[in-house]
VOTIBA-878392 format. One record per atom (N, C-alpha, C): residue number from 0; x, y, z. Coordinates in nm, 2 decimals, m for minus. Layout:
# VOTIBA-878392
<donu num="NUM" px="X" py="Y" pz="Z"/>
...
END
This chain:
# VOTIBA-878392
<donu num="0" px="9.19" py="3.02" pz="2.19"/>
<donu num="0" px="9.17" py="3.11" pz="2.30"/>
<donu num="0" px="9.27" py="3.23" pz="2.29"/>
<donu num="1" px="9.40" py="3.17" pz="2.29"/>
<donu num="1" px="9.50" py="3.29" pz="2.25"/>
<donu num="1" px="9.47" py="3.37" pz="2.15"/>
<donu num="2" px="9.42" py="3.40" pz="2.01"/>
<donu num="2" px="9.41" py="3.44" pz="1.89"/>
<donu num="2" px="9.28" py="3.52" pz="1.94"/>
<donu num="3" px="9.17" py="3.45" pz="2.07"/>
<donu num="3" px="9.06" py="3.53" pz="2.03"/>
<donu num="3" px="9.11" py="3.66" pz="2.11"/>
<donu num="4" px="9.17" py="3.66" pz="2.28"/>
<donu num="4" px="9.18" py="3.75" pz="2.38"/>
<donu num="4" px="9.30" py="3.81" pz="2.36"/>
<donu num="5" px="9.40" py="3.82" pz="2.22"/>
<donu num="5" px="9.52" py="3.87" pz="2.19"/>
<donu num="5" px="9.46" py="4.00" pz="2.07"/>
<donu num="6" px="9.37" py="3.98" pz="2.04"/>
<donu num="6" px="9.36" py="4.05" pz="1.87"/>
<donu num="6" px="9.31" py="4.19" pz="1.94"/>
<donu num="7" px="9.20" py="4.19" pz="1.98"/>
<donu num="7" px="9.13" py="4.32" pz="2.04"/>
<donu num="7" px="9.10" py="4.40" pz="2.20"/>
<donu num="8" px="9.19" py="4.26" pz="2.27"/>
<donu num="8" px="9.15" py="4.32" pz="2.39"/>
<donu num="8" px="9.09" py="4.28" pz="2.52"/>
<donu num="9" px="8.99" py="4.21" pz="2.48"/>
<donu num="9" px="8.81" py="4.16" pz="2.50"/>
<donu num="9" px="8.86" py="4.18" pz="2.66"/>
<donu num="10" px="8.95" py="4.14" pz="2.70"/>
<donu num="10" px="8.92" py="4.16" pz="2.89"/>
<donu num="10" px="8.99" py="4.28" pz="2.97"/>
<donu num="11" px="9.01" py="4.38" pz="2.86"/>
<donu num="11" px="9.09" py="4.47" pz="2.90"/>
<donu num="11" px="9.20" py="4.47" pz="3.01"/>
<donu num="12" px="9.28" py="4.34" pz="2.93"/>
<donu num="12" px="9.41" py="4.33" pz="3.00"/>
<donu num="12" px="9.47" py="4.44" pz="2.97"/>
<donu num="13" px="9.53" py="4.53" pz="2.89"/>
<donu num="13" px="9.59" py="4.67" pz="2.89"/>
<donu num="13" px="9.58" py="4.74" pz="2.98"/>
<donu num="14" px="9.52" py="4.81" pz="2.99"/>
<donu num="14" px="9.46" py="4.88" pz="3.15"/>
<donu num="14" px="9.52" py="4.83" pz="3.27"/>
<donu num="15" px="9.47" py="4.72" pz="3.26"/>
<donu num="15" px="9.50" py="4.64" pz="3.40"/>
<donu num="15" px="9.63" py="4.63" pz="3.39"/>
<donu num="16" px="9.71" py="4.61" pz="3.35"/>
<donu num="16" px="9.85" py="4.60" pz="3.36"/>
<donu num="16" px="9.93" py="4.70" pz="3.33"/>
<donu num="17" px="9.93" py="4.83" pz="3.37"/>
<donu num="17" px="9.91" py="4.98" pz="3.40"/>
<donu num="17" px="9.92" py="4.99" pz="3.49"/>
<donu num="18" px="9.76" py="4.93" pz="3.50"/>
<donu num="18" px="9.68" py="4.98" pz="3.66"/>
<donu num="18" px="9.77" py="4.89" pz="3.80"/>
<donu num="19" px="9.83" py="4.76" pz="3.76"/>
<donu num="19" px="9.85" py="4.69" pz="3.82"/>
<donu num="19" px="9.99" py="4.70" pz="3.84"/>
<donu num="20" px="10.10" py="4.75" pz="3.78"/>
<donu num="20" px="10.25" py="4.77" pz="3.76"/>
<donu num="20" px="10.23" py="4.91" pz="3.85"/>
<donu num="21" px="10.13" py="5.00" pz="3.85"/>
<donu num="21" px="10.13" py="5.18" pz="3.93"/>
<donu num="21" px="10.10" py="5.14" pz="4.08"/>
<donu num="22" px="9.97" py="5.02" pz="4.10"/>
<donu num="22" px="9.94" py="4.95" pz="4.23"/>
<donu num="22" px="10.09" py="4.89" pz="4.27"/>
<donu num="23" px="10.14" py="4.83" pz="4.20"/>
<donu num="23" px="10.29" py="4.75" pz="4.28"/>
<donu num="23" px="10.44" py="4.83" pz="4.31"/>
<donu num="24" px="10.42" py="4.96" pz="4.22"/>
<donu num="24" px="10.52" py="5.04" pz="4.17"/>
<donu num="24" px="10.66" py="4.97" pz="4.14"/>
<donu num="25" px="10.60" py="4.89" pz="4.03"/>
<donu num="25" px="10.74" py="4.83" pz="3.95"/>
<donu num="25" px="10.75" py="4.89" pz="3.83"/>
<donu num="26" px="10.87" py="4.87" pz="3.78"/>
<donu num="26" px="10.92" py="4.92" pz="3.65"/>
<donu num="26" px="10.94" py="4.84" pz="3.55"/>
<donu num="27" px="10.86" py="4.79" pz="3.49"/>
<donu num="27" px="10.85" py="4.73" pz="3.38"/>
<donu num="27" px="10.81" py="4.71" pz="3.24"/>
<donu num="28" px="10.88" py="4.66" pz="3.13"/>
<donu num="28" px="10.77" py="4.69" pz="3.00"/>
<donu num="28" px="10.63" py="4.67" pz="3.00"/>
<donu num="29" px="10.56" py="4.72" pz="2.99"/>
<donu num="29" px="10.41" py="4.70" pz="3.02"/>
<donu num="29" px="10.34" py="4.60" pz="2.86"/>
<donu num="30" px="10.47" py="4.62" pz="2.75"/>
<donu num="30" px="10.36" py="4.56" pz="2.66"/>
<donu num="30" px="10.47" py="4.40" pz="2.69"/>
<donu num="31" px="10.57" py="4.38" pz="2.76"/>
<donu num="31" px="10.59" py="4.25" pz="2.78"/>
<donu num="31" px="10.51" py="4.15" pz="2.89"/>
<donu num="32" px="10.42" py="4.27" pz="2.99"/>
<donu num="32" px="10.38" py="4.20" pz="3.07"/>
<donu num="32" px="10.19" py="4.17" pz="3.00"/>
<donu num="33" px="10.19" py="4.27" pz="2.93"/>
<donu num="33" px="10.12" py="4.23" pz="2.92"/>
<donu num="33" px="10.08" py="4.12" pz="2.79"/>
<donu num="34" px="10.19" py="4.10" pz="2.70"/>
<donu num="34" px="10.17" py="3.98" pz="2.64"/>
<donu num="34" px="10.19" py="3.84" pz="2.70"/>
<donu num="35" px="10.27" py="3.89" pz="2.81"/>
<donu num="35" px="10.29" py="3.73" pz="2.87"/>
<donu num="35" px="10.13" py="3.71" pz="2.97"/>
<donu num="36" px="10.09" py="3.79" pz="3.03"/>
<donu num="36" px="9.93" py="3.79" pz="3.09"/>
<donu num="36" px="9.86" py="3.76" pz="2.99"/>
<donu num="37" px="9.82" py="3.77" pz="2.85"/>
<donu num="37" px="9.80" py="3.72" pz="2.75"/>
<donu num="37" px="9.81" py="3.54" pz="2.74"/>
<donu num="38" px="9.93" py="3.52" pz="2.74"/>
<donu num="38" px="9.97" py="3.38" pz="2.73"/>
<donu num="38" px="9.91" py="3.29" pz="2.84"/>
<donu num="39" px="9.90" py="3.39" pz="2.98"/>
<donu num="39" px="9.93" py="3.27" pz="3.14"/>
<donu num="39" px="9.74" py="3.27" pz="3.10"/>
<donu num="40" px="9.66" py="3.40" pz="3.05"/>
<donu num="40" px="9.53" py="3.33" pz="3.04"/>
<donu num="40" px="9.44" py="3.24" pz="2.97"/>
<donu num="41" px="9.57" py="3.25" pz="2.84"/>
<donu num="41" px="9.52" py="3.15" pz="2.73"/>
<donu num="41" px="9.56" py="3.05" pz="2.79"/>
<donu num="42" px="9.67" py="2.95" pz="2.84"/>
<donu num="42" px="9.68" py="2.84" pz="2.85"/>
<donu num="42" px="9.61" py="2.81" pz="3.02"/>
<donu num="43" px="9.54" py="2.87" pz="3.07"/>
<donu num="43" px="9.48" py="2.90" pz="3.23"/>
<donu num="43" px="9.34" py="2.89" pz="3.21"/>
<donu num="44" px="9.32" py="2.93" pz="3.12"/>
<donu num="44" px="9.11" py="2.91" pz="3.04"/>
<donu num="44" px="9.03" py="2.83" pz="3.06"/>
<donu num="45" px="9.13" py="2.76" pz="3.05"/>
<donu num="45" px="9.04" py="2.58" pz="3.02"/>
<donu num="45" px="8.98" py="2.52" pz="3.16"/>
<donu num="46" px="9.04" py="2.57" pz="3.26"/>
<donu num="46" px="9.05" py="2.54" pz="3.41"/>
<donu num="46" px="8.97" py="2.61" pz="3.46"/>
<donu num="47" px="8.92" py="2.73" pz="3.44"/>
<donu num="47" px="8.87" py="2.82" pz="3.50"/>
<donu num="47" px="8.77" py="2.81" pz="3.52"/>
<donu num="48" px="8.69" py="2.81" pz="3.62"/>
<donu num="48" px="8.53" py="2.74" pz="3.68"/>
<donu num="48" px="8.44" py="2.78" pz="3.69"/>
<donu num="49" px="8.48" py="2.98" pz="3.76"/>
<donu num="49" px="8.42" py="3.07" pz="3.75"/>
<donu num="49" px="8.40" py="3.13" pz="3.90"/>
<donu num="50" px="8.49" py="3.04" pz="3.95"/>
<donu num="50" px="8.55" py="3.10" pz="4.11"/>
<donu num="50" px="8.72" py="3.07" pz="4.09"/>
<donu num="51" px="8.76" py="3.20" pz="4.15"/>
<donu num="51" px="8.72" py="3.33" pz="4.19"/>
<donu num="51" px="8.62" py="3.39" pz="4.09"/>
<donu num="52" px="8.61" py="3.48" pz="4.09"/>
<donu num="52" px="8.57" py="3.60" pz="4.04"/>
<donu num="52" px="8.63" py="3.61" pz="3.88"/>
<donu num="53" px="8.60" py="3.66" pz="3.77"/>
<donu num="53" px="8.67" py="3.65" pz="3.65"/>
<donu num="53" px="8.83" py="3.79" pz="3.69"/>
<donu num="54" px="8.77" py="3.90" pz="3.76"/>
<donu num="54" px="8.84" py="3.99" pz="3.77"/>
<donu num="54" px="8.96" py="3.97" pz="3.86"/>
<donu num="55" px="8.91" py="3.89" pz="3.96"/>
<donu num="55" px="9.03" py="3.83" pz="4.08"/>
<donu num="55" px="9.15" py="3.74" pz="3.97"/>
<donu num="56" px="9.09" py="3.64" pz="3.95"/>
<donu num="56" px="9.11" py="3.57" pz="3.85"/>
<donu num="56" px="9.24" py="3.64" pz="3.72"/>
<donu num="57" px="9.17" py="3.70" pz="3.67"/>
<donu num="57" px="9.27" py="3.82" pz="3.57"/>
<donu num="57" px="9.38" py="3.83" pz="3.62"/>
<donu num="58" px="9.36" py="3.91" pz="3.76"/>
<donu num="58" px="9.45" py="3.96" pz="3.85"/>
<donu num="58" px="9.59" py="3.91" pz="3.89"/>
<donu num="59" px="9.54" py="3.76" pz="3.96"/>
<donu num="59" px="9.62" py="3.67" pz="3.98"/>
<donu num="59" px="9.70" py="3.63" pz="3.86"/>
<donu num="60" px="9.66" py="3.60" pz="3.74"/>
<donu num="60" px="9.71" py="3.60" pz="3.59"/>
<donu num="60" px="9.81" py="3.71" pz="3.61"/>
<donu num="61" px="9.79" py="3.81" pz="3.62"/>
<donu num="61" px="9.86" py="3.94" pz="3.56"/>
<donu num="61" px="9.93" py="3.97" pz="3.66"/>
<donu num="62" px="9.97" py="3.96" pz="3.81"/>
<donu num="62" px="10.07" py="3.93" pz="3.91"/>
<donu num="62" px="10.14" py="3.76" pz="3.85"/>
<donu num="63" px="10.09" py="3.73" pz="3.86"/>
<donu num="63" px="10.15" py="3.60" pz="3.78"/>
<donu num="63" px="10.27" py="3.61" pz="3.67"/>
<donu num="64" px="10.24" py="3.73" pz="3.59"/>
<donu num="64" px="10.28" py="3.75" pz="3.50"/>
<donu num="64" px="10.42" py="3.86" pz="3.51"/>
<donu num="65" px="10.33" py="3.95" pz="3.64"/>
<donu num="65" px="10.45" py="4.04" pz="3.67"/>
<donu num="65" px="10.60" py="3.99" pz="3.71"/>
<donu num="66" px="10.53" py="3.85" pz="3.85"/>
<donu num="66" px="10.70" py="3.76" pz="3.88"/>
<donu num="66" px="10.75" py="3.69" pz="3.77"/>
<donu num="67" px="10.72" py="3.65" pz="3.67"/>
<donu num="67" px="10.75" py="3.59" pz="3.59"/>
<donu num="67" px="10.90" py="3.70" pz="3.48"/>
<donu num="68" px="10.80" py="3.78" pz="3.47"/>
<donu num="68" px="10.89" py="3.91" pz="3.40"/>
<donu num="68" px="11.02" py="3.95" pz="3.51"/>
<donu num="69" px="10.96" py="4.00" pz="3.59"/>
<donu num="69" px="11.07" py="4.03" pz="3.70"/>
<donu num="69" px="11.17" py="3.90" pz="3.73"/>
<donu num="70" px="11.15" py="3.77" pz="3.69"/>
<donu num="70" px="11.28" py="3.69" pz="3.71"/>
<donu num="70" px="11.37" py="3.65" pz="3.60"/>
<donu num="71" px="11.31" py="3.67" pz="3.50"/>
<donu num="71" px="11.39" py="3.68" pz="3.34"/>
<donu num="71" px="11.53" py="3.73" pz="3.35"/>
<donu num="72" px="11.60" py="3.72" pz="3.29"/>
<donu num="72" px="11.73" py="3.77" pz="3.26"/>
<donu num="72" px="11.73" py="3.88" pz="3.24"/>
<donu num="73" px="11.76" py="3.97" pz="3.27"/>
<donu num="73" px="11.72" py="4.15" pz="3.27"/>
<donu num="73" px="11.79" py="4.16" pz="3.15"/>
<donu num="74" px="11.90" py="4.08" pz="3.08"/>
<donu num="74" px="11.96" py="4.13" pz="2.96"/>
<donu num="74" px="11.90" py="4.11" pz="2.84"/>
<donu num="75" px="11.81" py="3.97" pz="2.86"/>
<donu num="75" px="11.78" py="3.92" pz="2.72"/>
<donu num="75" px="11.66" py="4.03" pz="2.68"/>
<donu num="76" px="11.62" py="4.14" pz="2.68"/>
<donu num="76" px="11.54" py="4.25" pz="2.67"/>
<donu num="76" px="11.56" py="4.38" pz="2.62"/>
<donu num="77" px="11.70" py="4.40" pz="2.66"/>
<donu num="77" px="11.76" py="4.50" pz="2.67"/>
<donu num="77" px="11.77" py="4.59" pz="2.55"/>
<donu num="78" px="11.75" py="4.56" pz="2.44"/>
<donu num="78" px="11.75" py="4.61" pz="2.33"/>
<donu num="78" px="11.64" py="4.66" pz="2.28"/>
<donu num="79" px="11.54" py="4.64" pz="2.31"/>
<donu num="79" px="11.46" py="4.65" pz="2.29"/>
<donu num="79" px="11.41" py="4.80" pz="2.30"/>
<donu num="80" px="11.34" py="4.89" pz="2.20"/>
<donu num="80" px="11.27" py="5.00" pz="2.21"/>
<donu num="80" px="11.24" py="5.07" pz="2.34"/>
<donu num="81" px="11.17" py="4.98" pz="2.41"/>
<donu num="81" px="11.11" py="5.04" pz="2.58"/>
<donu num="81" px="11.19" py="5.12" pz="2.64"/>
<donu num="82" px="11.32" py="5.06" pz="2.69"/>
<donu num="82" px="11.41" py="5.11" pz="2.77"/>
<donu num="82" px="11.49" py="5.21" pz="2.72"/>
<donu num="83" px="11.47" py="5.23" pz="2.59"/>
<donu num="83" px="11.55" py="5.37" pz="2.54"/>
<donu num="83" px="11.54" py="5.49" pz="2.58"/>
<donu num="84" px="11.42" py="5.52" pz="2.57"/>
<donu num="84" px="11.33" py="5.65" pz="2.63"/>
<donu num="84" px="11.39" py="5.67" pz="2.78"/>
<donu num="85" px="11.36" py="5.53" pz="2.89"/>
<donu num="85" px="11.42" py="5.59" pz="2.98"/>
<donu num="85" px="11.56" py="5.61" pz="3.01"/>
<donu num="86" px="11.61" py="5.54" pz="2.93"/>
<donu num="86" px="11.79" py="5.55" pz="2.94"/>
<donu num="86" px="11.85" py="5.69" pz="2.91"/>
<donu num="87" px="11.79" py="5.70" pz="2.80"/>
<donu num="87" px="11.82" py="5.86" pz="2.73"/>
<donu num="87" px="11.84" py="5.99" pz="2.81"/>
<donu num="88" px="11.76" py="5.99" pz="2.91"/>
<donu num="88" px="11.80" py="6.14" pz="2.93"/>
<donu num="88" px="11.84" py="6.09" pz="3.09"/>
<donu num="89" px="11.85" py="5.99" pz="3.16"/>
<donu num="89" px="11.94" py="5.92" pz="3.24"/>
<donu num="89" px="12.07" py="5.92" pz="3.21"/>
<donu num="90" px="12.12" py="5.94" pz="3.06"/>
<donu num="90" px="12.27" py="5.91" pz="3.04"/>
<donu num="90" px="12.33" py="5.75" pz="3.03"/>
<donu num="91" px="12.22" py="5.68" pz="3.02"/>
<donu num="91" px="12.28" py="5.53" pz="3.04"/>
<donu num="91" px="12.24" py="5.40" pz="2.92"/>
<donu num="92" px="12.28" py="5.31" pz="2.88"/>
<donu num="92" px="12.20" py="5.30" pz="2.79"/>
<donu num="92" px="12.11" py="5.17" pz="2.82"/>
<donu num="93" px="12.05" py="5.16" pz="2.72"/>
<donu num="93" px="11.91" py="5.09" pz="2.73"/>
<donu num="93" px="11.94" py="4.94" pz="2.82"/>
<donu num="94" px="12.02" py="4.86" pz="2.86"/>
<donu num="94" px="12.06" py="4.77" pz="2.92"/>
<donu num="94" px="12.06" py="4.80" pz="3.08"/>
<donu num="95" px="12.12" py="4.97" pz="3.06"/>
<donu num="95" px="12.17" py="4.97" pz="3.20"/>
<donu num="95" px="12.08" py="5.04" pz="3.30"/>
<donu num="96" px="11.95" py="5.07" pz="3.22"/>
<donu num="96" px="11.84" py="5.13" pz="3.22"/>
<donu num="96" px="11.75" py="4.98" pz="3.28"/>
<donu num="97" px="11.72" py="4.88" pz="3.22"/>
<donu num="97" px="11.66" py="4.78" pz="3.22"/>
<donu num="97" px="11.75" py="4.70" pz="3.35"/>
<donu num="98" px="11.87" py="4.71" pz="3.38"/>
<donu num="98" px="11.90" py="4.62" pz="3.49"/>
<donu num="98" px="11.90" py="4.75" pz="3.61"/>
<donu num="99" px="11.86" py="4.89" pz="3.59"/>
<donu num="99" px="11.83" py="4.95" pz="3.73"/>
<donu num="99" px="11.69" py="4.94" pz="3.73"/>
<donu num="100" px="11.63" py="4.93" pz="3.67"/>
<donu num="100" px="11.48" py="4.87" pz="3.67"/>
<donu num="100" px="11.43" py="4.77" pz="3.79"/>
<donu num="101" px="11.57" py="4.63" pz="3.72"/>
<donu num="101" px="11.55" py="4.51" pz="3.78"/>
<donu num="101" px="11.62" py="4.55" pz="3.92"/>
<donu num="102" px="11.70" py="4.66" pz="3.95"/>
<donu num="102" px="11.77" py="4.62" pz="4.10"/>
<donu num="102" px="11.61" py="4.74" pz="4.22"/>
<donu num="103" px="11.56" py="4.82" pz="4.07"/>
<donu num="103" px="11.44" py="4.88" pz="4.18"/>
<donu num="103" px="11.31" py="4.80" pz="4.22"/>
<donu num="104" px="11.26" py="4.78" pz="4.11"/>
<donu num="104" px="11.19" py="4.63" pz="4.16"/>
<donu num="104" px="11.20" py="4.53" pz="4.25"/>
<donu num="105" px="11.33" py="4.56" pz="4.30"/>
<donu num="105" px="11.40" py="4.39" pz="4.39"/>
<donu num="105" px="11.38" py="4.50" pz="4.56"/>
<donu num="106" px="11.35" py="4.64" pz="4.56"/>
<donu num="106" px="11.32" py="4.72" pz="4.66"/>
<donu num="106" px="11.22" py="4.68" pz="4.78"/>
<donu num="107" px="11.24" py="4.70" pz="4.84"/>
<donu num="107" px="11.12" py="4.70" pz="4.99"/>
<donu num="107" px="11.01" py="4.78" pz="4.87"/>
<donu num="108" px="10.93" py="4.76" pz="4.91"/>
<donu num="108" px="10.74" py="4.83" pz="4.91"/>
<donu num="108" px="10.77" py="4.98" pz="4.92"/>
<donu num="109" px="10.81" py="4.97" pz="5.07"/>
<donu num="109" px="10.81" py="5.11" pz="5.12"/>
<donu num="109" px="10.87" py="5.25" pz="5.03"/>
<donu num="110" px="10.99" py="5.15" pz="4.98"/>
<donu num="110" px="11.10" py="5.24" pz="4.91"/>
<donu num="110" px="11.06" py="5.27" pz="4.81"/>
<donu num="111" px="10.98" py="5.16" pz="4.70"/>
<donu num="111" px="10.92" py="5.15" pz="4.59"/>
<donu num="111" px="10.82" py="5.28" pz="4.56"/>
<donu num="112" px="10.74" py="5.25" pz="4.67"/>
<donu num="112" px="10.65" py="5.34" pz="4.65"/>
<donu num="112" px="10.64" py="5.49" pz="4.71"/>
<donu num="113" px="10.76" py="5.56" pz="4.76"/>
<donu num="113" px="10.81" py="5.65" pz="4.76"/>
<donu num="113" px="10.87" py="5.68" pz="4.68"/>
<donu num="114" px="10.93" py="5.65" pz="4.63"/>
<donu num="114" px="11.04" py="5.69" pz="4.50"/>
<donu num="114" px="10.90" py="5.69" pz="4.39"/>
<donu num="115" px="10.85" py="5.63" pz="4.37"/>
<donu num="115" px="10.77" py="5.61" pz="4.29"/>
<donu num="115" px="10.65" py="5.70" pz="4.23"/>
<donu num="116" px="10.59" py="5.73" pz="4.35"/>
<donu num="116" px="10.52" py="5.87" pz="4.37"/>
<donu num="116" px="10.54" py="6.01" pz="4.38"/>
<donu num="117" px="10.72" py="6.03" pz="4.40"/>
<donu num="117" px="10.76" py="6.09" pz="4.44"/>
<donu num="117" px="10.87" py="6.18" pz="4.28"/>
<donu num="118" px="10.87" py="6.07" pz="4.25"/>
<donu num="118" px="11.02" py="6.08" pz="4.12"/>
<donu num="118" px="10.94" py="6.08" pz="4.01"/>
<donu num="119" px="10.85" py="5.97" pz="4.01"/>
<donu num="119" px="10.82" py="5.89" pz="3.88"/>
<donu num="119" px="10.65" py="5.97" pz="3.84"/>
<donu num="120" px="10.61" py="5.95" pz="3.92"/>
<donu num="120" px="10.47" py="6.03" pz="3.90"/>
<donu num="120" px="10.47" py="6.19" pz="3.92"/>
<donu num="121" px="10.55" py="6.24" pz="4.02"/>
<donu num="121" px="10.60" py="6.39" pz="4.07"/>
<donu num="121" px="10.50" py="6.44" pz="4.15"/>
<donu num="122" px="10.43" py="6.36" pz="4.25"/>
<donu num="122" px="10.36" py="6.45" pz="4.31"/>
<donu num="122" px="10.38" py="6.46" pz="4.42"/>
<donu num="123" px="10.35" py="6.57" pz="4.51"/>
<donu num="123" px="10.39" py="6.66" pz="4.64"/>
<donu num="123" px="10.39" py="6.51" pz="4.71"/>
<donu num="124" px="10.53" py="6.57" pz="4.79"/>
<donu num="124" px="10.53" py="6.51" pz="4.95"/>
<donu num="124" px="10.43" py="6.46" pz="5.02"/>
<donu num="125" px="10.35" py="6.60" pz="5.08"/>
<donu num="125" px="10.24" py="6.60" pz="5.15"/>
<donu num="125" px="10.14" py="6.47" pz="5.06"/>
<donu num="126" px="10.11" py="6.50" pz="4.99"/>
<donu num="126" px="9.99" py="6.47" pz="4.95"/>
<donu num="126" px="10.03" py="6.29" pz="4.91"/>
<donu num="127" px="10.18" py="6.22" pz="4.90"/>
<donu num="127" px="10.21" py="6.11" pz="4.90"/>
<donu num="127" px="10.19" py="6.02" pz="5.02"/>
<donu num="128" px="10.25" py="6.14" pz="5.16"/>
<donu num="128" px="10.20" py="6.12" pz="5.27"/>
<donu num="128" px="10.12" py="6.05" pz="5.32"/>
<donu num="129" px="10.01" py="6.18" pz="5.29"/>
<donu num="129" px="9.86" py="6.12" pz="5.31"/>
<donu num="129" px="9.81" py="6.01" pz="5.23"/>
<donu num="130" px="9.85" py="5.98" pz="5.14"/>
<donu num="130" px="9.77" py="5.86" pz="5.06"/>
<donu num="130" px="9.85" py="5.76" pz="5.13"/>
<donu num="131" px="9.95" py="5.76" pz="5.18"/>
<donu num="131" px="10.05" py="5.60" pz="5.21"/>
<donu num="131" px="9.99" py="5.64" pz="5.39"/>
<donu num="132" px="9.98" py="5.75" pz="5.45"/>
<donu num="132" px="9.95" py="5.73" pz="5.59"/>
<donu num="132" px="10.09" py="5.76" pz="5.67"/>
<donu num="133" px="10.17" py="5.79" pz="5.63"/>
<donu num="133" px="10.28" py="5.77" pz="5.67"/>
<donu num="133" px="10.32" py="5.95" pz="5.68"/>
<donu num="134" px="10.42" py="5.98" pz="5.76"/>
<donu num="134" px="10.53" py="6.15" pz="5.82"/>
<donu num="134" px="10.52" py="6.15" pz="5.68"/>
<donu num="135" px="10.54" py="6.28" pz="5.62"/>
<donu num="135" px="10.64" py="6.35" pz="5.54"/>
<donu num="135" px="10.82" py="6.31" pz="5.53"/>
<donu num="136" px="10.86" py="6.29" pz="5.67"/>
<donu num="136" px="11.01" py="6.26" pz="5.66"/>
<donu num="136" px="11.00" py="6.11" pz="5.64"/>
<donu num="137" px="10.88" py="6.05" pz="5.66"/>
<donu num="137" px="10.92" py="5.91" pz="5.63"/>
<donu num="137" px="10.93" py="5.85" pz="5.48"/>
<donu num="138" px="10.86" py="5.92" pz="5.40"/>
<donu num="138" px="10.85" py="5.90" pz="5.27"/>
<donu num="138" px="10.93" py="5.95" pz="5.18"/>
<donu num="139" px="11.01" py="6.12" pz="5.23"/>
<donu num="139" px="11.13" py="6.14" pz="5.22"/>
<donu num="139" px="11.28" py="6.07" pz="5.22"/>
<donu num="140" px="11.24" py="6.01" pz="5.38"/>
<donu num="140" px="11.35" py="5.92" pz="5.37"/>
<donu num="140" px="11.37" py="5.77" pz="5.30"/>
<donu num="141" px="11.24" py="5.73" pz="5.26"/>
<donu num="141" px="11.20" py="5.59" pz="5.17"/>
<donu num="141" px="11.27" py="5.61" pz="5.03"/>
<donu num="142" px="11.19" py="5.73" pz="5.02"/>
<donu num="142" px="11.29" py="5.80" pz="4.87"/>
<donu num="142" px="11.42" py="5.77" pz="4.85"/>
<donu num="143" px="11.45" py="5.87" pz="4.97"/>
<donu num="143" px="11.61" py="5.90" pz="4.94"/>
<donu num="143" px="11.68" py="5.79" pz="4.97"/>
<donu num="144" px="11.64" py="5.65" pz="5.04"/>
<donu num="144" px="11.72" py="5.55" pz="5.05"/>
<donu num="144" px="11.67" py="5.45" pz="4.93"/>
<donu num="145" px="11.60" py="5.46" pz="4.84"/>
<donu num="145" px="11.58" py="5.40" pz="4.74"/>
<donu num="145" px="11.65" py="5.46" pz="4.61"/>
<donu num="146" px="11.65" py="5.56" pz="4.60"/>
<donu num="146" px="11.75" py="5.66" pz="4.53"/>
<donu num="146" px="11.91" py="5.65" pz="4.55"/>
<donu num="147" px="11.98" py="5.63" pz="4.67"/>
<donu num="147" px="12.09" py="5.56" pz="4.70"/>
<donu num="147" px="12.12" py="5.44" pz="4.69"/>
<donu num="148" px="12.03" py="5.40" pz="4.67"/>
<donu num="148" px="12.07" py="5.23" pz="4.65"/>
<donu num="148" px="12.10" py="5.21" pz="4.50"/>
<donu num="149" px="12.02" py="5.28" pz="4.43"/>
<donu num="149" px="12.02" py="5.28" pz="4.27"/>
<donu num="149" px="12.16" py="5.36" pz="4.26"/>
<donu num="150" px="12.20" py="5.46" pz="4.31"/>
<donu num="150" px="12.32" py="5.53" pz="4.30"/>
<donu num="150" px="12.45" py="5.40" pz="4.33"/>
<donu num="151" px="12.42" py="5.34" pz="4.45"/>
<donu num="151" px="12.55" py="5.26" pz="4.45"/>
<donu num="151" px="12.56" py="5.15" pz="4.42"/>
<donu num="152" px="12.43" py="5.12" pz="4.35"/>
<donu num="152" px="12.43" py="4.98" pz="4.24"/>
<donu num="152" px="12.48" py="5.06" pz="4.13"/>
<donu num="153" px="12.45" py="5.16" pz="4.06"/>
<donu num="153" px="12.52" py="5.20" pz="3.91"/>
<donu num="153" px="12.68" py="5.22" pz="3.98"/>
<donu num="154" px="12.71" py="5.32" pz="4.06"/>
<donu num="154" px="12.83" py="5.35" pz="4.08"/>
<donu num="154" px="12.93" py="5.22" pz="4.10"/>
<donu num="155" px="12.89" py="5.09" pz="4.15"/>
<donu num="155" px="12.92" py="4.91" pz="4.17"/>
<donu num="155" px="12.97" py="4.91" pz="4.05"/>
<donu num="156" px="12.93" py="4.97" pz="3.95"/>
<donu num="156" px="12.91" py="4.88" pz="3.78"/>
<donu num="156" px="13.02" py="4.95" pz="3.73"/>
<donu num="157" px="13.08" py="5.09" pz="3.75"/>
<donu num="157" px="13.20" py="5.14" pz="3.72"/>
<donu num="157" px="13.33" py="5.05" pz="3.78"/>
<donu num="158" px="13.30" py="4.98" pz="3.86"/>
<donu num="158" px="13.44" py="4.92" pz="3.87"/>
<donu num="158" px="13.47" py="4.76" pz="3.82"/>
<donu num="159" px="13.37" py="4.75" pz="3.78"/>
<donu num="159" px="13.38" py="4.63" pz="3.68"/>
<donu num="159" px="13.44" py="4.60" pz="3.54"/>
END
């Protein structure tokens, strides 16, 4: 089962775990989550009855896969290619990149996805607003208190 849903694709887990890390607004390698969603549905197959839904089904796989990643050792990764890119023009390096990763992921929702739509994707205020339902100053201030927190978790790490 692994060999056949690993080689090409066939359930277009890629996408989904894109699609599904932008829905949650976490920060994570997307090709480790999605090899380990890979793994939770190969050894998950055999069981599967045909309820839920194959798509629900996936889903749960692939949140499955998200906590799984998010409770890993944030170091044992670190080296790895992914986190370079973002480290780089942060000034930090690929470790310290991957464990502010793990302290923004560990965020409220709210903060997440303000900062997230806001920093990470760059799109207007207003228009983040209206998609979350929520003030202008409330998404503002989600931001900016999620952006502070990442400030005094790195600034924590200078005195160590």
């Amino acid at each position: 089962m692994l060999a056949r849903i690993a080689t090409d694709d066939p359930l277009q887990l890629r996408p989904a775990v894109v699609e599904r890390l932008r829905q949650r607004c976490q920060l994570l390698d997307a090709s480790q989550v999605h090899l380990r969603c890979i793994a939770l549905c190969a050894r998950a197959a055999c069981r599967y009855q045909g309820t839920p839904s194959l798509k629900e089904w996936l889903f749960e796989r692939l949140d499955e896969a998200i906590e799984q990643v998010i409770a890993e050792d944030p170091s044992a990764d670190a080296e790895d290619g992914a986190w370079a890119p973002l480290a780089l023009p942060l000034g930090l390096d690929p470790l310290a990149a991957r464990l502010s990763c793990g302290v923004f992921n560990q965020l409220p929702i709210n903060e997440r996805r303000a900062f997230f739509h806001l920093v990470i994707e760059r799109e207007e205020p207003s228009h983040v607003a209206l998609d979350l339902e929520v003030e202008v100053d409330e998404v503002l201030a989600s931001a900016k208190s999620a952006l502070e927190h990442l400030i005094r978790w790195h600034e924590s790490l200078k005195g160590v």
